[in-house]
C-alpha positions as CSV (number, residue, x, y, z in Angstrom):
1,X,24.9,-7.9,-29.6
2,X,22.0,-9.0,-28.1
3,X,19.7,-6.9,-26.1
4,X,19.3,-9.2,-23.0
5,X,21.5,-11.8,-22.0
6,X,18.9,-14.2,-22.0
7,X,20.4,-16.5,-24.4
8,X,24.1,-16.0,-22.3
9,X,22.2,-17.2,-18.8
10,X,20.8,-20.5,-21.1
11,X,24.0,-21.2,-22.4
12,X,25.3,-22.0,-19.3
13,X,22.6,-24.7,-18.5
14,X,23.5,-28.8,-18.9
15,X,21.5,-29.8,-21.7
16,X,18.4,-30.9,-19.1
17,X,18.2,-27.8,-17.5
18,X,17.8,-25.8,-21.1
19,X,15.5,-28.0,-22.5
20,X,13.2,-27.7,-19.1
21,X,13.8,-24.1,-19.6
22,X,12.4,-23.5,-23.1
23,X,9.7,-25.5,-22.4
24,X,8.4,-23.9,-18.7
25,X,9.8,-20.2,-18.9
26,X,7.1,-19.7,-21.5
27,X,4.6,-20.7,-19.5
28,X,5.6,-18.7,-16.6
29,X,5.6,-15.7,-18.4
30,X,2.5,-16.4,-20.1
31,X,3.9,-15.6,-23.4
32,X,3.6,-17.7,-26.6
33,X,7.1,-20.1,-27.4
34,X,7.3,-17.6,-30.2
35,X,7.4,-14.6,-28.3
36,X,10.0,-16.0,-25.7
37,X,12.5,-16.9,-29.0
38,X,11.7,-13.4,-30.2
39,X,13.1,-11.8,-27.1
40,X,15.5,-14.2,-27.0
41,X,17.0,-12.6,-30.7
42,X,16.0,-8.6,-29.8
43,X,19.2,-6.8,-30.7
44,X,20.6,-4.1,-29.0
45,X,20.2,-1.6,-31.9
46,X,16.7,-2.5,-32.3
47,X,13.4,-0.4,-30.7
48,X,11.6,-3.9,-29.6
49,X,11.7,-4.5,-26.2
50,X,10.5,-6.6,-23.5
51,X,7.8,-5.6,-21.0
52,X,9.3,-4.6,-17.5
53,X,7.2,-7.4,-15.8
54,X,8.6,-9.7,-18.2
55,X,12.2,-8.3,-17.4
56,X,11.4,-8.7,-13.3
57,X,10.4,-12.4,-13.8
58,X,13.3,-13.8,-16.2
59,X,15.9,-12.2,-13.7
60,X,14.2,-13.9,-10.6
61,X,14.4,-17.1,-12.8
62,X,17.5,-16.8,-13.4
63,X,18.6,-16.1,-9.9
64,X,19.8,-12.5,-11.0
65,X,20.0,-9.1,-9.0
66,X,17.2,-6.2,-10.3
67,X,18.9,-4.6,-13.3
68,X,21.1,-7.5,-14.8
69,X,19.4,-9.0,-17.4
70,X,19.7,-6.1,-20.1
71,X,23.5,-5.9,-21.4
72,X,23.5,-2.0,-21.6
73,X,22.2,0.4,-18.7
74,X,20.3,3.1,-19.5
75,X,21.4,6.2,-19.1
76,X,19.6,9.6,-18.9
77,X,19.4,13.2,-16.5
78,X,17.0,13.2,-13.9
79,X,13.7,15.8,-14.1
80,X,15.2,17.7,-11.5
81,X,18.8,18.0,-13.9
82,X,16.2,19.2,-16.9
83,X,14.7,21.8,-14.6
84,X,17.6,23.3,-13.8
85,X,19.0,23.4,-17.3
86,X,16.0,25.2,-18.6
87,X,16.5,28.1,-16.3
């Protein structure tokens, strides 16, 4: 499974809109063609990831809410949880 649903969100353009896509959305995140395909392939298993910035922009591009563009949510205890099971 892929890391981010980049590839799901393109999938859904008409064939005008994705080829616009792959050629501006590098641009606008001022990454190389190349880097945009490699986050484009990042798997889920896999420790590569994009940069949060990078993350922030695709999901206004895409018209998505903050959080949505990464298939699995992170999950974790807060400092304050820690604290309290260390004493």
């Amino acid at each position: 499974m892929d890391k981010y649903k980049i590839n799901e969100v393109l999938d859904k353009l008409t064939v005008k809109e994705y080829r616009f896509a792959l050629r501006e959305i590098p641009g606008i995140l001022q990454v190389s063609v190349n880097t945009f395909h490699n986050y484009r392939k990042i798997k889920s298993d896999e420790p590569q990831d994009i940069p949060y910035e990078k993350v922030k922009q695709l999901e206004i591009l895409f018209g998505m809410e903050n959080g949505v563009l990464a298939n699995e949510k992170m999950n974790g205890k807060s400092l304050v949880e820690l604290f309290k099971g260390q004493y």
